[in-house]
N, C-alpha and C positions, 0 to 999 in steps of 0.2 A: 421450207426454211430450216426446219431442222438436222434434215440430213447436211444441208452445208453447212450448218453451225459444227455439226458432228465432224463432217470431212473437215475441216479448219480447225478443229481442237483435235484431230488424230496429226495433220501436218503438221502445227505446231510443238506436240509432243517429240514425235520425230525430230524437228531442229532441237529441241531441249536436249533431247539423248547425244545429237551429234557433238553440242556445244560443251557438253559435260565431257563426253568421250576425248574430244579436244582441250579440254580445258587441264585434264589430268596427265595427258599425255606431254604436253609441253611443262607443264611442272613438274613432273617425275622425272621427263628427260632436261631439262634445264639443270636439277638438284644436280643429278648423276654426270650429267658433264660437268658438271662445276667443279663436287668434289670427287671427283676420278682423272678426268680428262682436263681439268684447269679451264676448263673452257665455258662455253653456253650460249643460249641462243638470244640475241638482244632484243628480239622483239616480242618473246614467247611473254613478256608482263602485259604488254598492251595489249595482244590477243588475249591474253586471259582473262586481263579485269573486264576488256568492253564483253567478252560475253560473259563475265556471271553479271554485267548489271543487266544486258539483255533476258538472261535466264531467268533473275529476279521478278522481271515486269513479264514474264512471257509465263511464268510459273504462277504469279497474283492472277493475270487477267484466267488462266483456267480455273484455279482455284474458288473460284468469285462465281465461273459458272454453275458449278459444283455446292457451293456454300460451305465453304471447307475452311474459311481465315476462321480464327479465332474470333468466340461473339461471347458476351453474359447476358443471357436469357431466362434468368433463375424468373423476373419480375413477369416478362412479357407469357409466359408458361403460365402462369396462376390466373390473368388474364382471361375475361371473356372472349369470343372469336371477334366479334364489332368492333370491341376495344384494340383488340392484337392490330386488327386489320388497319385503323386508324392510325397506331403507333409505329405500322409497315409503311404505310404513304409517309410520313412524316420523314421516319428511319431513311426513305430512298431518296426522297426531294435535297434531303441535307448531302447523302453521298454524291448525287448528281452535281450539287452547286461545290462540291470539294472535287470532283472531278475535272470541272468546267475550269477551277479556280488552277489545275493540275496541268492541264493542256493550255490553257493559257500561259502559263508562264514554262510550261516547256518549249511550246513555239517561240516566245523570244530568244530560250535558250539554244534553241535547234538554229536561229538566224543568227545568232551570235557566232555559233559554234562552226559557220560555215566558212569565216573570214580567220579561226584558231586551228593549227593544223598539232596533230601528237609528234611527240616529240623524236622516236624513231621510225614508223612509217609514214610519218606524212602523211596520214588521214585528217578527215577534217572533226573536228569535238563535234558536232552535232550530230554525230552518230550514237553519243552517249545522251545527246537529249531525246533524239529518237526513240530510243529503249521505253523514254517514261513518256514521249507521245501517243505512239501507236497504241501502245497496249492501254491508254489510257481512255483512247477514243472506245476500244473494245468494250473495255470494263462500264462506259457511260451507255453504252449499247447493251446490254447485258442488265445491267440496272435498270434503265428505261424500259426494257421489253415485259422484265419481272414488274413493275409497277404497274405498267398498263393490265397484266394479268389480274393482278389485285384489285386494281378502280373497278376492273368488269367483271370480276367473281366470276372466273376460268377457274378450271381441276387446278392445272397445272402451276397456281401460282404456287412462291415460296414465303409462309409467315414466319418470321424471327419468333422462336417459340412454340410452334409446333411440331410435335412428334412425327409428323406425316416428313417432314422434308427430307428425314435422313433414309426414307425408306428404300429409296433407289438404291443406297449404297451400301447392303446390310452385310459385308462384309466388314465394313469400319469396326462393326462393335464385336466381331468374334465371336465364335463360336460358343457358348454356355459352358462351362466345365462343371463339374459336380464334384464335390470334397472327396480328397480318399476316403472308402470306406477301410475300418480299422480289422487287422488282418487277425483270423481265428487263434482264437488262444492268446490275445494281446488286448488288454484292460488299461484303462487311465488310473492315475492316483486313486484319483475321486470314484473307479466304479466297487461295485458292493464284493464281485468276486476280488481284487483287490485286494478290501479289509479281508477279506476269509483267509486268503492265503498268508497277508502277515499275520491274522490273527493263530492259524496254527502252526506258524513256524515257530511264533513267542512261545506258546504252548509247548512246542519239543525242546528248544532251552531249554525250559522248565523242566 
């Protein structure tokens, strides 16, 4: 199962690259023919926006595999593991029913949007509900498999708050760097060689 979860978030990245590569290329040439050539492409806006919202929901649901959205964990960190672990069911139960609540109402909007078509190619609008379907279904997939990890105290789950989840990715935090060390024959205000030297410099004044 997890090689295909893997093979499915490497094709997926893949469409993100193309949809970006596409997505720049028609607005960079759109700009350029506009102000050079007077001209432009009229439909390079609806290809653009339907895929960054595509990109959007296709970029959350990896994201989410990962545990990469934005969280505040200051609380659940100081937290026993029993307690984390409890505050982890709860934390997944409520994304699931906001999820459930997310496809739900993008299916009416995906049935709506079957009968509205865009305005220069004549596609149908539910390809923009689609964006927050699909990936919605993924992301309720993805949260449920992590919870059932949880209820059954597997390695492999993810607690909101532990140190342990970001381990896979320890490139995120970078490398350690260590302070310049200060270069020979080069003192702060404050070191003692410092005072000496202004002290006998005041001296030869004198």
């Amino acid at each position: 199962m997890k090689r295909v979860a893997d093979l499915l978030e490497r094709v997926t990245e893949w469409i993100m690259a193309l949809m970006l590569a596409v997505m720049v290329g028609l607005v960079f040439g759109n700009v350029v023919l506009r102000y050079v050539f007077n001209s432009g492409i009229v439909a390079a806006e609806e290809i653009a926006r339907l895929m960054f919202v595509w990109l959007v929901f296709l970029g959350a649901t990896v994201a989410l595999r990962h545990q990469r959205h934005l969280g505040l964990e200051i609380v659940q960190s100081r937290l026993p593991v029993k307690v984390r672990r409890v505050c982890a069911v709860i934390a997944h139960l409520m994304m699931l029913y906001a999820l459930w609540l997310f496809v739900q109402g993008s299916w009416i909007q995906l049935l709506i949007g079957m009968e509205t078509f865009s305005t220069v190619l004549r596609f149908p609008m539910a390809f923009y509900a689609a964006a927050g379907f699909f990936p919605a279904i993924a992301m309720a997939l993805i949260v449920l498999a992590n919870l059932v990890r949880i209820v059954t105290n597997q390695p492999g789950a993810r607690l909101p708050g532990d140190p342990d989840t970001m381990l896979d990715h320890p490139e995120s935090h970078g490398p350690a760097v260590a302070p310049p060390a200060p270069a020979a024959g080069q003192h702060g205000a404050g070191h003692p060689a410092g005072h000496g030297a202004a002290s006998g410099a005041a001296v030869a004044k004198h």
